[in-house]
TORDO-747975 format. One line per 8 residues: number of its first residue (from 1); their letters; for each residue z, x, y of C-alpha. Coordinates in nm, 2 decimals. Layout:
BEGIN
NUM) a) Z:X:Y; ...
END
This chain:
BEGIN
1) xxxxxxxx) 1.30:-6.39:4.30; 1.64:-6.58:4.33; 1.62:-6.98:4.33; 1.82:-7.14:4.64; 2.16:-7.22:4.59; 2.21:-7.58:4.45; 2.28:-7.85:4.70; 2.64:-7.86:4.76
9) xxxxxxxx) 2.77:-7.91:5.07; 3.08:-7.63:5.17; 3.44:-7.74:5.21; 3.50:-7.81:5.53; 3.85:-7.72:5.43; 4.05:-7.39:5.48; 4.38:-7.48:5.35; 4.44:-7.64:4.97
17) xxxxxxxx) 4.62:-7.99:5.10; 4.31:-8.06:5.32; 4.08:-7.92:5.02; 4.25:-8.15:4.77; 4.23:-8.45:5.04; 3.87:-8.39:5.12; 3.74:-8.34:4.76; 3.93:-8.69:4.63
25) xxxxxxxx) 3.76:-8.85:4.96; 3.37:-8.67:4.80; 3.43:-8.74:4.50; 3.72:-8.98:4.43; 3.61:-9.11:4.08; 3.42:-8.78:3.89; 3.69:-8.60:3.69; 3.88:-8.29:3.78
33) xxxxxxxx) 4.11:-8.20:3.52; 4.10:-8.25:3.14; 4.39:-8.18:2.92; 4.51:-8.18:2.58; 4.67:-8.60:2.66; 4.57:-8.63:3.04; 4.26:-8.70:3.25; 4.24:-8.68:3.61
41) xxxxxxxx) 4.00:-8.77:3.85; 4.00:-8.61:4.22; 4.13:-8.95:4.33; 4.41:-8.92:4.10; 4.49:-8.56:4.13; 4.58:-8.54:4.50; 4.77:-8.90:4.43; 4.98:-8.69:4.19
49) xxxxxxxx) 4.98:-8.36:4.38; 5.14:-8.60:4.66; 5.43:-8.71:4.45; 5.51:-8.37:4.33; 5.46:-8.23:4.70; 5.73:-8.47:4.83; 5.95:-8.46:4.51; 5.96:-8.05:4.65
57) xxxxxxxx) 6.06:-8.15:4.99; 6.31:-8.39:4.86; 6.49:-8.09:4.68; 6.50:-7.89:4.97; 6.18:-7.66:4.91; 5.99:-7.53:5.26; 5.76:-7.38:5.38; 5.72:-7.02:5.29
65) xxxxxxxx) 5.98:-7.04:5.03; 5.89:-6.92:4.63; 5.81:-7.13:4.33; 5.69:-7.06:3.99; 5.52:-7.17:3.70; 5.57:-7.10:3.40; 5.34:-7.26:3.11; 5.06:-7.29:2.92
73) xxxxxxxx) 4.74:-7.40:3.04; 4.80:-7.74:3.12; 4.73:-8.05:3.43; 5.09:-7.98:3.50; 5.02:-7.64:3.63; 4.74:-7.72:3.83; 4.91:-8.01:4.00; 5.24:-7.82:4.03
81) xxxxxxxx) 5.02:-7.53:4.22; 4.85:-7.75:4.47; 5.18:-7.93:4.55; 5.36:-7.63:4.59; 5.13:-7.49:4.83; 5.04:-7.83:4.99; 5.37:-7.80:5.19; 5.35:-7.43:5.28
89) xxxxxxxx) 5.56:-7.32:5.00; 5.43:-7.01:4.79; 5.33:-7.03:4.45; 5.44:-6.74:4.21; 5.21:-6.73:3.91; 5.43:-6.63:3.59; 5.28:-6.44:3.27; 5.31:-6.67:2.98
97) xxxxxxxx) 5.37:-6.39:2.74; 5.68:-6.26:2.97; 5.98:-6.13:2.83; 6.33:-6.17:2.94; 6.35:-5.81:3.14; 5.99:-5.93:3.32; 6.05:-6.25:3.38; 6.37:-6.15:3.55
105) xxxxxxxx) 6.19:-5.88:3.73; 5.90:-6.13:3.86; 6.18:-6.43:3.97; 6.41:-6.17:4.19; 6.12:-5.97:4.28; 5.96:-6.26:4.43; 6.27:-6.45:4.55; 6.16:-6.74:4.35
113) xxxxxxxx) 6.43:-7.05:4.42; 6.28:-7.34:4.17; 6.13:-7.23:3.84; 5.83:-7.53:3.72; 5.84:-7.49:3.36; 5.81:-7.62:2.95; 6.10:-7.44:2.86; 5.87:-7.27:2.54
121) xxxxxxxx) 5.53:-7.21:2.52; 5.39:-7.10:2.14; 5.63:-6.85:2.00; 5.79:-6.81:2.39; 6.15:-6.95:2.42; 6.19:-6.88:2.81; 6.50:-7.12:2.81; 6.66:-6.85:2.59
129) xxxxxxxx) 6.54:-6.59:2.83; 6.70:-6.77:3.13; 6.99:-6.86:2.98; 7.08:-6.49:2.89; 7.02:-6.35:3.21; 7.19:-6.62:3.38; 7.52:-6.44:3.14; 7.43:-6.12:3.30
137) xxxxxxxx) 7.45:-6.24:3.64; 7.07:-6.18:3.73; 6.86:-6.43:3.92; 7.12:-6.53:4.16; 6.86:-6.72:4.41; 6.67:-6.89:4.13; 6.86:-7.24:4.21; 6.68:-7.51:3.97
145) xxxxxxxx) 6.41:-7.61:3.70; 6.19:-7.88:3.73; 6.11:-7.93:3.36; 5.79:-8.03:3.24; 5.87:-8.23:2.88; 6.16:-8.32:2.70; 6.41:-7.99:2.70; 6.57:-8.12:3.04
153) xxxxxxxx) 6.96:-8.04:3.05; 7.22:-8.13:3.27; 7.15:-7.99:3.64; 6.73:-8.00:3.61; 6.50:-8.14:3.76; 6.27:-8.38:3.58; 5.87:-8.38:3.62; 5.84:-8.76:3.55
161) xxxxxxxx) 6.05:-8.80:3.86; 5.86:-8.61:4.05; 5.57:-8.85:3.98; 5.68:-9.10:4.19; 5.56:-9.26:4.50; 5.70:-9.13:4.76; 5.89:-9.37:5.02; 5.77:-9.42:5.37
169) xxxxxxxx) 6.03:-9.15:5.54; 5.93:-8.92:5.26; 5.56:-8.99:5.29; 5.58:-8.90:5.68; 5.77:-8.57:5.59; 5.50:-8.49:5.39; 5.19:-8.50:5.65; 5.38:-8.29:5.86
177) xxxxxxxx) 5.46:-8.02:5.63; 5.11:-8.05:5.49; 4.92:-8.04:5.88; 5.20:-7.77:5.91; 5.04:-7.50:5.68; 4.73:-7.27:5.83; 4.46:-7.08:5.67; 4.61:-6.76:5.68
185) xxxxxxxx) 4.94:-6.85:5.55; 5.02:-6.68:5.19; 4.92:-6.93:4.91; 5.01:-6.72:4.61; 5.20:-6.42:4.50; 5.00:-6.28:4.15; 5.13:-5.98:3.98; 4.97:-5.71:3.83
193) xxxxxxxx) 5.03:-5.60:3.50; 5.26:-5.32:3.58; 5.12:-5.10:3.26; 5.19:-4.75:3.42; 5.46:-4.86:3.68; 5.63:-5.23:3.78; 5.42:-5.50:3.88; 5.26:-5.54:4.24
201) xxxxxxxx) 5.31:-5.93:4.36; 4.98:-5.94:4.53; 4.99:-6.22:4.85; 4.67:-6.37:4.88; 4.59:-6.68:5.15; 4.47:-7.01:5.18; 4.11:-6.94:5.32; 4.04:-6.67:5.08
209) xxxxxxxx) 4.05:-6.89:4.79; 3.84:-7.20:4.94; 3.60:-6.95:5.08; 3.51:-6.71:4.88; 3.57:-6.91:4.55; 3.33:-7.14:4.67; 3.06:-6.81:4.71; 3.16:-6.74:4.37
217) xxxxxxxx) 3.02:-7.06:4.24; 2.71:-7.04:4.47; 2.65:-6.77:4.28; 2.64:-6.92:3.96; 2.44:-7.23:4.08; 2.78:-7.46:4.01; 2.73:-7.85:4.10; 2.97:-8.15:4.03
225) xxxxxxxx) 2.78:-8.21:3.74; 2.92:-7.86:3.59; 3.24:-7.86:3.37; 3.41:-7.56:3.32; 3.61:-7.47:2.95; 3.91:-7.30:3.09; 4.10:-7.08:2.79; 4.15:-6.79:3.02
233) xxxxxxxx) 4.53:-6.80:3.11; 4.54:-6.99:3.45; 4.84:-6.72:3.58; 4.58:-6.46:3.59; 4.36:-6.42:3.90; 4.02:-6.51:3.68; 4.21:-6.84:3.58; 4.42:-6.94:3.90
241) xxxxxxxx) 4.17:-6.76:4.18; 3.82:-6.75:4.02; 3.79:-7.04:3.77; 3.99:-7.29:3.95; 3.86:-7.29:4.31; 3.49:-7.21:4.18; 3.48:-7.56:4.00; 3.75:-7.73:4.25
249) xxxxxxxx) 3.54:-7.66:4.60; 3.22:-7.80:4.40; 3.38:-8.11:4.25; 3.33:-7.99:3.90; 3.58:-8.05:3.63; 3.79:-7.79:3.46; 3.86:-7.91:3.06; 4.21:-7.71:2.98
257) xxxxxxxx) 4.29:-7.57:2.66; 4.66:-7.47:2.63; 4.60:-7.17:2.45; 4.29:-7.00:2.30; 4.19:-7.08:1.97; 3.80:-7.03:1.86; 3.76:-7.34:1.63; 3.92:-7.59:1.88
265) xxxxxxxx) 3.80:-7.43:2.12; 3.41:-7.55:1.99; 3.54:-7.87:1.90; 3.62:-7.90:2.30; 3.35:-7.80:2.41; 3.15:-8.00:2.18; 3.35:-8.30:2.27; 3.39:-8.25:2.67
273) xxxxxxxx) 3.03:-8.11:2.71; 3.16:-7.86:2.86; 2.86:-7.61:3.09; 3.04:-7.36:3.21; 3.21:-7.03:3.00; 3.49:-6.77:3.15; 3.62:-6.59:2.92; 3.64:-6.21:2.80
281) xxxxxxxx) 3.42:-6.04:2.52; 3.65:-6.06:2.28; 3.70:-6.46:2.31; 3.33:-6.45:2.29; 3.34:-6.25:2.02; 3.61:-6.48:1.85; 3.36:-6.77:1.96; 3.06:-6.64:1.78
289) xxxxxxxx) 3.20:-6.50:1.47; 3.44:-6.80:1.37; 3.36:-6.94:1.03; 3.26:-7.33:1.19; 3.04:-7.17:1.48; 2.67:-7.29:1.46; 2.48:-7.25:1.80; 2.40:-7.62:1.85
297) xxxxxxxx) 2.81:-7.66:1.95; 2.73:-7.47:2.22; 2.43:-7.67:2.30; 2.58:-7.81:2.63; 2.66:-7.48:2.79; 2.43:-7.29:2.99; 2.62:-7.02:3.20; 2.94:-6.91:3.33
305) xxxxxxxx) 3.08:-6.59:3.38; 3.21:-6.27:3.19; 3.22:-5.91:3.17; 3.14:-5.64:2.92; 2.90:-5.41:2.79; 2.53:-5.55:2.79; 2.52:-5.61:2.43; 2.83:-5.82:2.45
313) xxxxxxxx) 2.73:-6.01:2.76; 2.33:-6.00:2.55; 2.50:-6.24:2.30; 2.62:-6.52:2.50; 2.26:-6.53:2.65; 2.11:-6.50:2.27; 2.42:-6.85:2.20; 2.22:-7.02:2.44
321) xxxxxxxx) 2.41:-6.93:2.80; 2.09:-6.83:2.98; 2.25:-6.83:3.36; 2.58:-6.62:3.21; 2.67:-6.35:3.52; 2.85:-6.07:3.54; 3.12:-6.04:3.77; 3.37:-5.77:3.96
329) xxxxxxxx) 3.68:-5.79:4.15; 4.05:-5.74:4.12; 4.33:-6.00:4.20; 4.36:-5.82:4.55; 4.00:-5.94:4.60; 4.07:-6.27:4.50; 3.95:-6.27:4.19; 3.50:-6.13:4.25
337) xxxxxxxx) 3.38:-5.96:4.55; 3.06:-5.92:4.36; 2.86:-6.16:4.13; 2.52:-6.14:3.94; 2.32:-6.44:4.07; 2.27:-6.70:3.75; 1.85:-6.65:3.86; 1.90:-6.29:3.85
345) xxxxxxxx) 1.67:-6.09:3.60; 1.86:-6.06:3.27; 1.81:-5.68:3.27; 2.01:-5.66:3.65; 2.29:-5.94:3.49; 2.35:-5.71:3.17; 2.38:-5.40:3.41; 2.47:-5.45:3.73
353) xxxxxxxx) 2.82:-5.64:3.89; 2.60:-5.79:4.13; 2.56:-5.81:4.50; 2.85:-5.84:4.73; 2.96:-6.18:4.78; 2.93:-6.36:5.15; 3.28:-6.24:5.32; 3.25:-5.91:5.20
361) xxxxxxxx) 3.17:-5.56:5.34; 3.20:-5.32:5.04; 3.12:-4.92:5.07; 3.08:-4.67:4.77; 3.28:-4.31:4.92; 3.30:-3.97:4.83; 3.69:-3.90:4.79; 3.64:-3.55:4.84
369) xxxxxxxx) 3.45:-3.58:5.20; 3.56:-3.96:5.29; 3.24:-4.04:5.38; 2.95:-4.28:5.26; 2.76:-4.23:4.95; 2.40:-4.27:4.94; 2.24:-4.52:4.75; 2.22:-4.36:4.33
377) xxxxxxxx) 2.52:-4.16:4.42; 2.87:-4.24:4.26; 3.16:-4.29:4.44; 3.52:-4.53:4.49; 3.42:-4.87:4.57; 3.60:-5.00:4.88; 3.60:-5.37:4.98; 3.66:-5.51:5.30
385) xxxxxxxx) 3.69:-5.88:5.40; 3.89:-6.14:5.15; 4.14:-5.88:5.04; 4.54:-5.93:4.99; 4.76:-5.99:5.27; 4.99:-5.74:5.14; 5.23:-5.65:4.86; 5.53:-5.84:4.84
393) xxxxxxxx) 5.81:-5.65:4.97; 5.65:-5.34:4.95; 5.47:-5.17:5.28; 5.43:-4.84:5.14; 5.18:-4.92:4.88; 5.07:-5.18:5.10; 4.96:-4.88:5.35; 4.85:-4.70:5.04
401) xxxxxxxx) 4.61:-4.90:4.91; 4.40:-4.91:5.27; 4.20:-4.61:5.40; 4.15:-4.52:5.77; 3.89:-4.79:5.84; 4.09:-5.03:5.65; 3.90:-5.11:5.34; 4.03:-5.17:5.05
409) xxxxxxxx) 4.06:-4.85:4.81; 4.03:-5.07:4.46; 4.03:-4.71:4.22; 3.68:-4.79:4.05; 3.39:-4.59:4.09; 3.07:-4.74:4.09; 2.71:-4.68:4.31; 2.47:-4.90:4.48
417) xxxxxxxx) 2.14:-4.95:4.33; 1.78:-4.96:4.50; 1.81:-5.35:4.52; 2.19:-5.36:4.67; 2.33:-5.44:4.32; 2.67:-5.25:4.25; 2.71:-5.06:3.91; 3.01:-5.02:3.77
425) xxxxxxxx) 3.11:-4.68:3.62; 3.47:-4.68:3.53; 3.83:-4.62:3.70; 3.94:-4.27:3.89; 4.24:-4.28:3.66; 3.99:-4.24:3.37; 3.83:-3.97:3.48; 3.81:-3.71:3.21
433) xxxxxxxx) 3.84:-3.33:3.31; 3.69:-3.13:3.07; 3.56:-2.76:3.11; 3.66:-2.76:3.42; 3.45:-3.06:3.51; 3.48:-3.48:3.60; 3.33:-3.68:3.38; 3.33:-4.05:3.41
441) xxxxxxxx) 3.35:-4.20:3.06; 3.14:-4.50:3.19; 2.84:-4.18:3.17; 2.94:-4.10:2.80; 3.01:-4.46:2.70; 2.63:-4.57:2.80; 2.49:-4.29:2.64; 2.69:-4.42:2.26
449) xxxxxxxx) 2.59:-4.79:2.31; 2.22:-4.70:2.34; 2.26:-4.61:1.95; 2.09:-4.95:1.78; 2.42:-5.05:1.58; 2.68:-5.02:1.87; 2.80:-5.29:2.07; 3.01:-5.11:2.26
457) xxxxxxxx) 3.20:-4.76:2.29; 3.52:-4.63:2.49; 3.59:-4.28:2.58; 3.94:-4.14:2.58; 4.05:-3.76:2.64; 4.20:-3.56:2.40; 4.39:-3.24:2.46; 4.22:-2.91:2.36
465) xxxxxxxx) 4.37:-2.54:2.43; 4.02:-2.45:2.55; 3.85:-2.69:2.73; 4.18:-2.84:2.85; 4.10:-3.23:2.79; 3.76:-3.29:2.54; 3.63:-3.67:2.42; 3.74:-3.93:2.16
473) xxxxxxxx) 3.51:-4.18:2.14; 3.55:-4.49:1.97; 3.24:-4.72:1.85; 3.25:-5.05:1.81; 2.99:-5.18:1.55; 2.74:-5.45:1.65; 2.79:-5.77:1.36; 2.71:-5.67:1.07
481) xxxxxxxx) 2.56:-5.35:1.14; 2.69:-4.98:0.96; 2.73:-4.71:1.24; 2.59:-4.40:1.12; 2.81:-4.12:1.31; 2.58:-3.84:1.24; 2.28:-4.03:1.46; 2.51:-4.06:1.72
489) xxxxxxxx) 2.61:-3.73:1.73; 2.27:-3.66:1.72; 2.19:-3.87:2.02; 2.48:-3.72:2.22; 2.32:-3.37:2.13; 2.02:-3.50:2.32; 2.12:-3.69:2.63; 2.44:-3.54:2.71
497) xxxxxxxx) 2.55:-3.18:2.80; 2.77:-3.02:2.60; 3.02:-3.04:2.75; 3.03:-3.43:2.76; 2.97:-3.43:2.40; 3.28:-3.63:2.20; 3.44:-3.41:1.98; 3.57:-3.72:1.74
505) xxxxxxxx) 3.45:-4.04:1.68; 3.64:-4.34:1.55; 3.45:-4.69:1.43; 3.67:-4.97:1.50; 3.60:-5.36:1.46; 3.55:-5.52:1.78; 3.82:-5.80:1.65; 4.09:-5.48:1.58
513) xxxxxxxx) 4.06:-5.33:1.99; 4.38:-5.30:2.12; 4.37:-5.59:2.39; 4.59:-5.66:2.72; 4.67:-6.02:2.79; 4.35:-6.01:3.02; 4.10:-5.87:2.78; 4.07:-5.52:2.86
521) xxxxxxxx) 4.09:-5.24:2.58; 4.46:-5.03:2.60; 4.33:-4.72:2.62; 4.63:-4.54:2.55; 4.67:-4.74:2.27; 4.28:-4.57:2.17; 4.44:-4.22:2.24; 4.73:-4.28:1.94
529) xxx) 4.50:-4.37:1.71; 4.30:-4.03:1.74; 4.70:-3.84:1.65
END
């Protein structure tokens, strides 16, 4: 039995300006933002976003036109993002751990005229990166930076100028280019990672992220009183879409950390009393397992969301995060189209992705027949409802990634369970053929972590003459625990037919999975390690 939903009253808003105007009228003094050096209250964020808004028009930046970011997680970015899109402008999210040939993909790609930037971030020079491209002639509409610190040169644009209060004239251009933008105007362009071909800049809209970011947080019972410790990159959808506009449309606080580190990362927490995690099992796992962790530093949290296997997501509950839920979506879905509900049973929050969220119609389908699955039966899950506008510059996968009835096609398979809770069970991509057969390695991979010691496993094909692709499996050891490969074996020999059975086995550290920026295991990387 699911409690209500806490007391907080919708956003009236369906754009960001009037979101950022009506949450510094609802809460004007409770905090928004906490950095490394800067506090901001709602009050005082949409006093800065105002400056920066109408330092933009000032430099000649409109509506529709492109502007990235490009730094770590910092106020900055946040108030740079709702300036940009506060007059209509479009804000391109850059990866942080970019190199020169991406970066100079992303900027032309995305038309981007003004760059907002640090220059560096950690070991990151993107100066440099700018500066050589600039020799080769690329990036021939990128027109200015407006430079956050102090590596300004000669033709930049400084951020402490654009925190200034805007002059009357100024002012009045800003309220018209702010009543100017619409609900259904692009807000963002966020780009995939591009690991088997380049990088999709996925449009998404203003009321998509008030909307169904605001559902997200209903779902895990978010109230102003919540504050939210934000490691997770904010260019990526769960840190820009998800994380942001959950906290934002409940007038909770989001406490920055520039970059992920486990120990400061408690002594935030500690010190912020922080609520709310989002983060992925392996800065969970770097959570738990650093040397000055004790569970009392976590005393203040109590949910959040993640994802992972059900012993990993088991562990944040057993630190003390009782309301943690699991969560599904893709960037083209703005960030979750399905959530666990915090007073879901623990048993459907380990398991299940959740319930669709309000907004959404989603369908499990047979690929081979196009139609509905039934309920228990595996199939692609297909979302309609707050899905991207479209891919930048690029109808053909646009039309591509829609079927005949226009949902979504998102590549995973998953079914619907007896109490309309979706389970996950891996990509298409993945499948592996074996024997002449599909196998999902989800089926294997829940099979291995049902063996005491493992906290989780990952199934990779290997070629064989024979069977034409077999199973690698790779087991990751719970803490502490000594992974016995003949019981598993043993237990594959009983629950899985034979031709599902993993032919080798690999133990690796949970700390040593090869990791993409956003969490998720490189299987290919997996694959190597078998040769």
């Amino acid at each position: 039995m699911q409690k209500p939903a806490p007391p907080e009253l919708a956003p009236r808003s369906l754009t960001i300006p009037a979101l950022v105007a009506e949450m510094a009228n609802r809460y004007p003094d409770r905090e928004a933002v906490v950095g490394a050096h800067d506090r901001f209250t709602y009050q005082g964020l949409e006093r800065a976003v105002n400056q920066v808004a109408a330092f933009l028009l000032q430099a000649g930046i409109r509506k529709g036109d492109k502007v990235a970011v490009l730094m770590g997680n910092l106020p900055e970015w946040i108030i740079a993002d709702f300036a940009i899109t506060s007059i209509g402008a479009v804000m391109v999210a850059v990866n942080t751990w970019v190199t020169a040939r991406e970066l100079a993909y992303v900027l032309e790609h995305s038309d981007t005229r003004l760059l907002v930037t640090t220059g560096r971030f950690l070991r990151h020079d993107y100066r440099a990166m700018i500066d050589e491209l600039r020799a080769e002639s690329r990036l021939p509409q990128l027109e200015r930076l407006l430079v956050v610190g102090e590596d300004v040169r000669d033709g930049d644009l400084r951020w402490t100028d654009a925190l200034r209060e805007p002059d009357p004239a100024a002012a009045t251009r800003l309220n018209e280019a702010r009543s100017a933008v619409k609900p259904d105007d692009p807000a963002y362009i966020l780009y995939t990672s591009g690991s088997t071909a380049l990088p999709k800049g996925v449009v998404v809209q203003h009321r998509g992220l008030v909307e169904n970011m605001w559902q997200i947080g209903q779902r895990q019972h978010v109230t102003h009183h919540d504050r939210l410790w934000l490691a997770v990159s904010l260019f990526w959808g769960l840190g820009c879409e998800n994380a942001l506009f959950n906290l934002y449309t409940h007038g909770g606080c989001i406490v920055l950390q520039e970059s992920f580190d486990a120990e400061v990362a408690l002594q935030l927490i500690e010190r912020e009393r922080c609520t709310m995690f989002y983060g992925t099992p392996n800065m969970a796992e770097a959570l738990l397992s650093t040397p000055g962790y004790r569970r009392e530093r976590l005393r203040s949290m109590r949910g959040g969301a993640t994802i992972g296997t059900p012993d990993q997501i088991r562990r944040l509950v057993d630190a003390g995060l009782t309301e943690i839920c699991n969560i599904y979506g893709l960037t083209e879905t703005y960030g979750n189209c399905t959530v666990t509900d915090a007073a879901d049973d623990l048993v459907l929050r380990l398991t299940s992705i959740g319930q669709p969220l309000a907004g959404f119609d989603i369908r499990v389908i047979d690929s081979s027949s196009g139609l509905e699955c039934a309920p228990g039966d595996i199939g692609e899950i297909r979302v309609k409802g707050h899905v991207l506008k479209e891919y930048y510059k690029d109808p053909e996968r646009t039309r591509e990634a829609f079927d005949e009835q226009g949902y979504f096609r998102t590549g995973d398979l998953g079914l619907f369970g007896p109490t309309g809770h979706l389970y996950f069970r891996g990509r298409i991509k993945e499948m592996i053929k074996t024997g002449g057969m599909n196998v999902s390695p989800v089926e294997v991979e829940q099979v291995l972590t049902g063996h005491p010691g493992v906290m989780a496993a990952y199934c990779v094909p290997l070629p064989d003459p024979e069977l034409e692709e077999v199973f690698g499996a790779v087991v990751v050891p719970k803490h502490g625990a000594m992974i016995d490969l003949e019981a598993v074996r043993a237990l594959c020999t009983r629950e899985l037919a034979r031709y599902k059975r993993p032919k080798q086995f690999l133990v690796i550290e949970e700390r040593d999975l090869p990791l993409t920026i956003t969490g998720k295991v490189r299987k290919d990387d997996l694959i190597r390690r078998f040769t």
